[in-house]
FILUMZA-322343 format. One line per field, with one value per residue (C-alpha): y, x, z; residue number from 1. Coordinates in Angstrom, 2 decimals. Layout:
N
py <- c(Y,...)
px <- c(X,...)
pz <- c(Z,...)
num <- c(NUM,...)
% end
This chain:
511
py <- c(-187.12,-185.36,-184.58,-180.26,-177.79,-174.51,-172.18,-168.29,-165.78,-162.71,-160.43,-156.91,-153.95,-151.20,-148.34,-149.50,-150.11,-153.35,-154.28,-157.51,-158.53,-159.30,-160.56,-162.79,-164.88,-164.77,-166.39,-169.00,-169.84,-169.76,-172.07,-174.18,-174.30,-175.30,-178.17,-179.58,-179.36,-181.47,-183.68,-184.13,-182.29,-180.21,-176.82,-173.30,-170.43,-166.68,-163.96,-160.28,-156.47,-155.64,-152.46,-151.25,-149.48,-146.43,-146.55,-146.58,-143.41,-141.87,-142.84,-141.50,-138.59,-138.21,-138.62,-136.43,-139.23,-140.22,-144.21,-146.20,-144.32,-144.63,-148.42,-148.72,-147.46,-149.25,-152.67,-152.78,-152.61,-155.14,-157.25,-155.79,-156.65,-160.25,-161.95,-159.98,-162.12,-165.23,-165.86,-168.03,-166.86,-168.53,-165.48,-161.93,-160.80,-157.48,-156.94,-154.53,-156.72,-157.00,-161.02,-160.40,-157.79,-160.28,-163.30,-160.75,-160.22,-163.67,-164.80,-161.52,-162.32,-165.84,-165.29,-162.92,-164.85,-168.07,-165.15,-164.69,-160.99,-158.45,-154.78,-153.07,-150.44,-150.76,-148.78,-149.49,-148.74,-148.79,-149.00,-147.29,-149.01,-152.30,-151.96,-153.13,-152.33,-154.24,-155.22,-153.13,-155.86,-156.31,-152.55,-152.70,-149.18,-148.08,-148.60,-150.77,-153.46,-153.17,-149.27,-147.95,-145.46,-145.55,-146.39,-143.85,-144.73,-145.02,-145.77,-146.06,-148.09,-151.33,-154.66,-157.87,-161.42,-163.99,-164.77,-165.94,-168.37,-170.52,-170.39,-174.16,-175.59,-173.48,-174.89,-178.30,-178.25,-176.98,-179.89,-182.46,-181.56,-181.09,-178.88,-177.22,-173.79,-174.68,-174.08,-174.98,-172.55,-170.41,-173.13,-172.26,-168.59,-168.96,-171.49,-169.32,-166.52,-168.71,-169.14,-165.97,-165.44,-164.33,-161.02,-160.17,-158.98,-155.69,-156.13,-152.73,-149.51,-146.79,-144.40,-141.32,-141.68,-144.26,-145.20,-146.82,-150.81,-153.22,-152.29,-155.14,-156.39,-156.04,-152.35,-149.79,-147.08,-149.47,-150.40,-153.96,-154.55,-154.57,-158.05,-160.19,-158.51,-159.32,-162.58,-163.88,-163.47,-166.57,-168.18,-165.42,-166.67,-170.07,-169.28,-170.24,-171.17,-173.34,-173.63,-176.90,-174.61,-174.36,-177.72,-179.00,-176.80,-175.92,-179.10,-178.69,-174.93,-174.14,-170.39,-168.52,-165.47,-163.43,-163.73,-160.08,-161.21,-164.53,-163.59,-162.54,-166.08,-168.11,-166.71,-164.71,-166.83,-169.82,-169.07,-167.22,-170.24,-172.19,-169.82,-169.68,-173.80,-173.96,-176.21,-174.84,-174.48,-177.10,-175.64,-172.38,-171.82,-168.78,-167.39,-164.70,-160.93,-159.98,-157.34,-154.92,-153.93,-155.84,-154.39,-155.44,-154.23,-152.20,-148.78,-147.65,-147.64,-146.63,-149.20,-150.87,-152.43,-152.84,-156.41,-155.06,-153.46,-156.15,-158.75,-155.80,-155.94,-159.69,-161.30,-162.65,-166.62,-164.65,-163.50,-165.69,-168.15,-166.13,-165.54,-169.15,-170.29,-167.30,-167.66,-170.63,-170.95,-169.46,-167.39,-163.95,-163.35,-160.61,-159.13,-157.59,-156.93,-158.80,-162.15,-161.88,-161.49,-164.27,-166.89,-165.87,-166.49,-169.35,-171.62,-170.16,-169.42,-171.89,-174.62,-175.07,-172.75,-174.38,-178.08,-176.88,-175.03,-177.93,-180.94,-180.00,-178.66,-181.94,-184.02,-181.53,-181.39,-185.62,-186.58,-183.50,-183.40,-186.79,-189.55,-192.97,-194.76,-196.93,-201.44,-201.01,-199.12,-199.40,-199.04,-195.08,-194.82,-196.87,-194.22,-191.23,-192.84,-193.92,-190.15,-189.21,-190.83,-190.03,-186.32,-186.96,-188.58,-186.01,-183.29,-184.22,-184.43,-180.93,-179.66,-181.07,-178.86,-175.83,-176.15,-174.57,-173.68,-177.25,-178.54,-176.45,-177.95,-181.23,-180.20,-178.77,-182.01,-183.14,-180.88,-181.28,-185.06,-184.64,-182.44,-184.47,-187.88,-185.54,-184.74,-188.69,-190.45,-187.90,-187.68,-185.62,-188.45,-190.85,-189.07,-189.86,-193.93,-194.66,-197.94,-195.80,-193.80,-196.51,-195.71,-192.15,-191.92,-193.69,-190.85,-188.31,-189.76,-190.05,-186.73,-185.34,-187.57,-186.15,-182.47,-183.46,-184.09,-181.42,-179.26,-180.42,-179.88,-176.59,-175.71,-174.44,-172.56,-170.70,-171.25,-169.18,-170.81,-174.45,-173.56,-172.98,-175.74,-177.95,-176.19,-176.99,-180.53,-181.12,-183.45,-184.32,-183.03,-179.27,-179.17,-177.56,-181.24,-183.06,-185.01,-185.96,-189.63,-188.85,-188.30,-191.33,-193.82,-193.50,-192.84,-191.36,-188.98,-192.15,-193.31,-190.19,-186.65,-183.34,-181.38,-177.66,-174.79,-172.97,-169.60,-169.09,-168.77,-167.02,-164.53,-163.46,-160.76,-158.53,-156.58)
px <- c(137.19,139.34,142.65,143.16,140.65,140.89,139.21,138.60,136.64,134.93,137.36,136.40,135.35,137.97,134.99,135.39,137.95,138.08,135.55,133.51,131.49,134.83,136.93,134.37,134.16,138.30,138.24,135.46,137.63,140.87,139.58,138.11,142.02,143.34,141.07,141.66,145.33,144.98,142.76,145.58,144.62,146.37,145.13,144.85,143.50,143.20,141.56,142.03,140.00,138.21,139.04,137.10,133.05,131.63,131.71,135.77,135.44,133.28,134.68,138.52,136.78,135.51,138.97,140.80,142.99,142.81,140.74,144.30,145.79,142.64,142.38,146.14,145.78,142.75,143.69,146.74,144.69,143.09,146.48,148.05,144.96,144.92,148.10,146.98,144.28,146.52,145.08,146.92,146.05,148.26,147.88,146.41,144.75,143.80,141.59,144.17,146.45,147.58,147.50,143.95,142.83,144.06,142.05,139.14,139.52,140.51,136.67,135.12,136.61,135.36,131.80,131.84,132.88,130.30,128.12,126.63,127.88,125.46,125.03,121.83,120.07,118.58,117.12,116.35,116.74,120.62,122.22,125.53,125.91,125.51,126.55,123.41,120.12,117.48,113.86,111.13,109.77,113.60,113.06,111.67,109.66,110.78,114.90,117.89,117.29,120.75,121.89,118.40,118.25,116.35,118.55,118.90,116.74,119.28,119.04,122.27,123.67,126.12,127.04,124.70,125.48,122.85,122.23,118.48,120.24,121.27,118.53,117.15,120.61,121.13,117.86,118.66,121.95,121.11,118.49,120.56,123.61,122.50,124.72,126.07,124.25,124.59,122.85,119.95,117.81,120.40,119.89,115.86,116.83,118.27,115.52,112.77,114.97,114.83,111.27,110.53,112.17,115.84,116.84,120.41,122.78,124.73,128.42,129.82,129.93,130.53,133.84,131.59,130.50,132.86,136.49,137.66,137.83,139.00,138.22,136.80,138.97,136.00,135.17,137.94,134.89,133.48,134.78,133.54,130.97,132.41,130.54,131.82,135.75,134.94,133.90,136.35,139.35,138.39,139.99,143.32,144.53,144.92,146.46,143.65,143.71,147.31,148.33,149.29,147.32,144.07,144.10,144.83,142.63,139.87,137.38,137.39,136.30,134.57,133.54,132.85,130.16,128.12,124.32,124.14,126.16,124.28,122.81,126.18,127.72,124.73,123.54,125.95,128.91,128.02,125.98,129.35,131.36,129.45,129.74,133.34,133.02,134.84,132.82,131.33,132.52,132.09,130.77,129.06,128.90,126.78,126.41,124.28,124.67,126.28,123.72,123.55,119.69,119.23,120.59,123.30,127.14,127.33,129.71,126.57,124.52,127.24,127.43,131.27,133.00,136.60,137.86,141.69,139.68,138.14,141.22,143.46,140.77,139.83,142.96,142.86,141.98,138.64,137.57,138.10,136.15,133.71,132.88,132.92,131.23,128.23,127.35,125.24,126.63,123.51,121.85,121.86,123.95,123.56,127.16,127.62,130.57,128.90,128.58,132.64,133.33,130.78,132.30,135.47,134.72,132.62,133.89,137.66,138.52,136.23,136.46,139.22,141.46,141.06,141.43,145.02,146.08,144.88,145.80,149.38,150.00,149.07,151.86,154.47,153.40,153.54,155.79,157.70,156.25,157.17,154.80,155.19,152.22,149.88,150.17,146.25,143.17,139.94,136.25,136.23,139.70,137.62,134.58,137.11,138.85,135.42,134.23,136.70,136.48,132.87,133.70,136.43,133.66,131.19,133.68,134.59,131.15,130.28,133.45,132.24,129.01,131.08,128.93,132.02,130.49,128.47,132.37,133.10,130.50,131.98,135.20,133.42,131.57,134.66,136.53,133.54,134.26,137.64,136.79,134.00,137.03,139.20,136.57,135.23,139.42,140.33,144.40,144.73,143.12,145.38,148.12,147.65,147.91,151.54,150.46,148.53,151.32,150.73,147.10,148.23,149.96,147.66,144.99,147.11,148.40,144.65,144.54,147.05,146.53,143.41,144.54,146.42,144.00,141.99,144.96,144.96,141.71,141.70,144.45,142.53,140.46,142.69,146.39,148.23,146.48,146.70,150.47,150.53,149.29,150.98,154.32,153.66,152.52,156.39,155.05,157.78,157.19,155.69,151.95,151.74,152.52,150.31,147.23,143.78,145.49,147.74,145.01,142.68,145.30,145.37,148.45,150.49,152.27,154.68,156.42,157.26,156.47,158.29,155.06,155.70,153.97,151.27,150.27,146.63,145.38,142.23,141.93,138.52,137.42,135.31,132.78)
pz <- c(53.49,50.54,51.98,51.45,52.19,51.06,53.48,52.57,54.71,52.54,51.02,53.19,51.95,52.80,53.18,56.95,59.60,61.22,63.58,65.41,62.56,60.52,63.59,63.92,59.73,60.37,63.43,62.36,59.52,61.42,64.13,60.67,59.18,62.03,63.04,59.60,59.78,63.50,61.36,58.97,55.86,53.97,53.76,52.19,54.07,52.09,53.86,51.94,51.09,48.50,46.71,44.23,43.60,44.53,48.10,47.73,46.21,48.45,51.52,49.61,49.07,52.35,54.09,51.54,49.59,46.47,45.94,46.04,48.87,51.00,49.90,50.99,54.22,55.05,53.66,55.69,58.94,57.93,56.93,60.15,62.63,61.96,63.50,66.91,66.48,65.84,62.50,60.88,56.78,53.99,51.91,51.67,48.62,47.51,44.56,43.22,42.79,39.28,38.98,40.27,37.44,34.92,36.28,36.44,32.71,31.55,33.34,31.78,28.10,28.70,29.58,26.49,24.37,24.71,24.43,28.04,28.04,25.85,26.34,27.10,29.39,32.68,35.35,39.06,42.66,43.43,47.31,47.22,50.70,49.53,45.73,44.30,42.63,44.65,43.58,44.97,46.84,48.51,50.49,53.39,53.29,50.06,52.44,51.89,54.76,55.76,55.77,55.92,53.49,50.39,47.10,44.08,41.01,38.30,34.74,32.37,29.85,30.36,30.62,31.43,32.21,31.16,34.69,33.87,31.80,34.91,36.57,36.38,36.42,39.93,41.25,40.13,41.47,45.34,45.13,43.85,46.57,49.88,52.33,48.98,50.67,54.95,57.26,55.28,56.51,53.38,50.86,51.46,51.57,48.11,46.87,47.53,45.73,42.90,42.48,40.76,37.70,37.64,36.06,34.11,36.13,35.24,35.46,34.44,35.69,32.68,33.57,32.75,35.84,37.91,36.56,39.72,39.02,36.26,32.51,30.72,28.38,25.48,26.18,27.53,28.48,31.10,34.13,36.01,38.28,41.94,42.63,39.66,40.28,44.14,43.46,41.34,44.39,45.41,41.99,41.63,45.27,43.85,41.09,38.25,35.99,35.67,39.43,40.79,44.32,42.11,40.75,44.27,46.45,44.17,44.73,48.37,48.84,51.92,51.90,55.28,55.03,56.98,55.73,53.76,51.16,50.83,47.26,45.54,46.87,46.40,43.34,40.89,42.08,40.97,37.74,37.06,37.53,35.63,32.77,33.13,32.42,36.68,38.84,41.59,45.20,47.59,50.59,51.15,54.96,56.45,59.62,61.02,62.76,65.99,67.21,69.78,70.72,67.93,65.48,63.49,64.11,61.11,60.65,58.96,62.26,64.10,66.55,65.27,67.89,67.63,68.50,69.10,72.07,73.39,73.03,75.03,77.57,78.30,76.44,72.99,73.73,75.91,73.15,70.77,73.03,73.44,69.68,68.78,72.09,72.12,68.54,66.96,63.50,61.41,63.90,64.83,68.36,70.97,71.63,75.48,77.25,80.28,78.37,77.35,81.56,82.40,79.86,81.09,84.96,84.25,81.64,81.44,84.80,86.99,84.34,82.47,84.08,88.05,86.45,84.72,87.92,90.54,88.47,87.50,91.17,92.47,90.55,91.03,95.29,95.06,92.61,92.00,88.47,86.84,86.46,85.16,83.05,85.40,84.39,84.77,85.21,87.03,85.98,87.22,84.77,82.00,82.53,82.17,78.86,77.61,78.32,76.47,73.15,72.78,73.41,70.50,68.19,68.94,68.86,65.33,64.25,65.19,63.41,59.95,60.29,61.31,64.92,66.91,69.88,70.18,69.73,72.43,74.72,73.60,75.36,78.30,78.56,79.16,81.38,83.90,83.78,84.71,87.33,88.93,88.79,90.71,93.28,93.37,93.68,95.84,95.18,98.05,100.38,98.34,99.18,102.94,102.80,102.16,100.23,97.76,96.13,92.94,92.51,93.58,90.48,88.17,89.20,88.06,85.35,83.91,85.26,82.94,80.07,80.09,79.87,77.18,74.78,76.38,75.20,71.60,71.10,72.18,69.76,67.01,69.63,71.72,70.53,73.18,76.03,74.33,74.43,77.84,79.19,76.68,77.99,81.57,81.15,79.94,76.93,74.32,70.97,69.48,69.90,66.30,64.78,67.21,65.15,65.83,65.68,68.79,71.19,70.20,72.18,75.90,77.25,74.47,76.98,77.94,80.65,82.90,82.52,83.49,85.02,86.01,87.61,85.25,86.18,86.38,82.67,83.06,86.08,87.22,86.16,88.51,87.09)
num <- c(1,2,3,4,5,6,7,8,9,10,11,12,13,14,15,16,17,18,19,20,21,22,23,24,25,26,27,28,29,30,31,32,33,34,35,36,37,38,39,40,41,42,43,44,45,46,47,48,49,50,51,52,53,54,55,56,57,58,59,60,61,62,63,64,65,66,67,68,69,70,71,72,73,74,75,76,77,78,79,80,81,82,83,84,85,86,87,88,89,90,91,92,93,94,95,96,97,98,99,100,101,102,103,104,105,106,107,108,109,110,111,112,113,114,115,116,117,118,119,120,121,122,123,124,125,126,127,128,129,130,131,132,133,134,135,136,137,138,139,140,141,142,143,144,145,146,147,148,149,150,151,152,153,154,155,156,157,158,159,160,161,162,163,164,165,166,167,168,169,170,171,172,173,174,175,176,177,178,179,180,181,182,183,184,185,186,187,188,189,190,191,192,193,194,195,196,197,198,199,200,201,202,203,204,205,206,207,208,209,210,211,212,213,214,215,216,217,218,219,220,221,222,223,224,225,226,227,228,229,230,231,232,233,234,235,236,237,238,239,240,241,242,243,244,245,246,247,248,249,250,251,252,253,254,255,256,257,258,259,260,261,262,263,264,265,266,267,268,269,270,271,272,273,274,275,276,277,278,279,280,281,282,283,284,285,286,287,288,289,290,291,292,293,294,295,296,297,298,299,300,301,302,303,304,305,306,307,308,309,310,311,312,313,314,315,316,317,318,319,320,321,322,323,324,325,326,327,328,329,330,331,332,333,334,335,336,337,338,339,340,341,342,343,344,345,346,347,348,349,350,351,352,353,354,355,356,357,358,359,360,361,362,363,364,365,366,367,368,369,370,371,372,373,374,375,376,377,378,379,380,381,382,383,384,385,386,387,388,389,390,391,392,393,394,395,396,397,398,399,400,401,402,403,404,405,406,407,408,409,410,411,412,413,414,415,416,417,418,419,420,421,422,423,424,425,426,427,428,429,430,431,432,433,434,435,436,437,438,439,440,441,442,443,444,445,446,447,448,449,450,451,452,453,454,455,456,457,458,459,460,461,462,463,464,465,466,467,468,469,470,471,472,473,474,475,476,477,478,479,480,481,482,483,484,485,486,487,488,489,490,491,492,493,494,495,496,497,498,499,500,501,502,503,504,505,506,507,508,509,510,511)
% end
């Protein structure tokens, strides 16, 4: 396992406020980041907004600003919504940044000048929505798929990569490195894409007609394709092309996207890398839609949901359970308010939250919170340990694949054990036989050792709540340092323990 990870979400278009569908790839990739820190690697984690294109303008226009004060406003929302969501983002880009537009032009000048740029005319069907001129055979009734309006037939002169150029090497290269494109079901997606011959792709707008982006660096009249500027944020927030960041972080790129953008990441980006001479990413990961009456949570539809809502509501660690527990990583998900209050009843406040609340109340009503560790255990302790460390193993395993909410079932797995050990020693019976106060505390102590690594795991999950519990169990040390290697040894939380009252985590929420 290579020892950084650089994580990034999609740069979001700042035509739109904040809503699910982006609350959603940031949290993925949060709960990702931190994981990998527990599992000791160093990591890297850029979330940002993209700034530039038509629908900038349009949406400026439509608000009465000019482009950069409507893309200042907007991308701070974006910069300002994310630590209410406890992301935890190493740095926020912005695609008018000026160390970006130079990094845009120093890939531009490059491609030009091993002579994949030319100039030429085209015309086709172009989605201001998405930013894109599609194939016929891409509409679905002569519409966009995704906004559901028909594009604008436009035919102008400007810039083309040699994207056709890369076509076999792309092809050759999914093949030859499986999970490169994952889920596969993307990799196919993008396979079958490939099978029909692949066309140039225009990379310039002319200012006649739109002046807001980067000028390429060979022509001062054209202005660059929003895709290939978009694109190419990945590279600025490491600091390509001298950084010791890129050189260290580069190799293990894991991108997080949302399916509509599949074909600019699994397509342009890397035939566009490999122009630039840059090896290609390691990991694209995709996931699907969050729809309502199936459709997708678009602004476009008009059905945007805003998470800062929803986290006021049913608390942030609800929600952000709910969006990595409700959603298999790949597949479309159906987002209701209904779900969000039965995870939280169910699996928050029956589950985890009633083991927390019972356990730590037992030790502080027998041994006034401190515990020492047990000289032995029996076969019902060896069951819970043993439970444990598969949960760990399969836990891990279902991190690697970016399965979060099978991870969370892990952990679930496990909470239910520890409840059903509870129920089958019975501390409160124990607590009746004066010669059982030893075995009394060895319960509890497995009990609480238990909830520890319960508590670490959760972490990357639900932060505030993980820090709760970790608070109340009175365990030495900040849980922000604790490693995946501290909770594979039972009994790491030592010889006594300073146990205190937790308030109940997770209310129930009627309704």
């Amino acid at each position: 396992m290579s020892k950084t990870l650089y994580v990034t979400t999609p740069i979001y278009y700042v035509n739109a406020e904040p809503h699910l569908g982006h609350a959603y790839t940031t949290i993925a990739a949060d709960v990702l980041n931190r994981f990998n820190i527990l599992s000791g690697r160093e990591t890297f984690f850029v979330t940002g907004t993209d700034e530039h294109g038509d629908k900038v303008v349009r949406a400026a226009e439509a608000a009465g600003e000019n482009p950069k004060e409507y893309a200042d406003r907007i991308s701070m929302l974006f910069r300002n919504i994310w630590p209410e969501l406890s992301i935890s983002n190493d740095y926020f880009i912005r695609t008018t940044d000026e160390d970006h537009k130079k990094v845009v032009q120093l890939i531009l000048q490059k491609v030009y000048d091993v002579g994949d740029i030319y100039f030429g005319e085209y015309g086709g069907y172009y989605c201001f929505g998405c930013e894109r001129f599609y194939y016929e055979k891409e509409l679905a009734d002569g519409k966009c798929p995704d906004h559901k309006v028909a594009p604008e037939f436009i035919k102008e002169k400007n810039y083309f990569f040699r994207m056709s150029k890369y076509q076999d090497w792309l092809i050759e290269y999914i093949k030859s490195h499986p999970g490169f494109i994952r889920p596969e079901r993307y990799s196919n997606e993008v396979l079958a894409f490939l099978r029909d011959p692949l066309e140039d792709l225009c990379i310039s707008r002319p200012k006649s007609r739109l002046d807001w982006g980067i000028t390429l660096p060979f022509d001062r009249d054209y202005v660059t394709y929003v895709w290939f500027d978009a694109l190419i944020n990945y590279l600025t927030a490491v600091g390509y092309p001298d950084s010791d960041l890129y050189h260290k972080f580069w190799p293990s790129t894991q991108h997080l996207i949302a399916k509509d953008i599949l074909k600019p990441h699994g397509i342009y980006w890397p035939t566009i890398l490999k122009a630039s001479g840059i090896e290609p990413y390691h990991h694209l990961n995709v996931h699907g839609y969050w729809n309502i009456d199936k459709n997708k949570i678009s602004k476009s539809l008009g059905n945007i949901i805003n998470p800062l809502s929803l986290k006021d509501k049913y608390g942030l660690d609800a929600f952000r359970y709910f969006l990595m527990r409700e959603m298999v990583f790949g597949l479309d998900a159906n987002f209701s308010e209904s779900a969000l209050v039965n995870r939280l009843n169910s699996d928050l406040a029956n589950d985890l939250g009633n083991l927390a609340s019972r356990s730590l109340a037992m030790v502080i009503k027998y041994f006034k919170g401190g515990l020492h560790k047990p000289t032995g255990y029996l076969e019902i302790d060896e069951r819970l340990r043993s439970d444990a460390s598969k949960m760990l193993e399969d836990m891990i395993n279902q991190m690697s694949r970016l399965a979060f909410n099978k991870a969370l079932i892990a952990i679930w797995g496990f909470i239910a054990a520890v409840n059903k050990y509870i129920d089958e020693t019975s501390p409160w019976t124990l607590a009746k036989k004066e010669d059982q106060a030893g075995r009394l505390n060895a319960v509890l102590y497995n009990i609480v050792e238990a909830l520890r690594i319960i508590t670490v795991l959760l972490f990357p999950f639900m932060p505030s709540t993980a820090e709760k519990i970790w608070t109340s169990l009175g365990i030495k040390g900040n849980l922000h340092t604790q490693r995946l290697d501290d909770i594979t040894e039972w009994g790491k939380i030592g010889e006594t323990t300073a146990v205190s009252k937790i308030e109940p985590i997770f209310p129930r929420v009627e309704g």
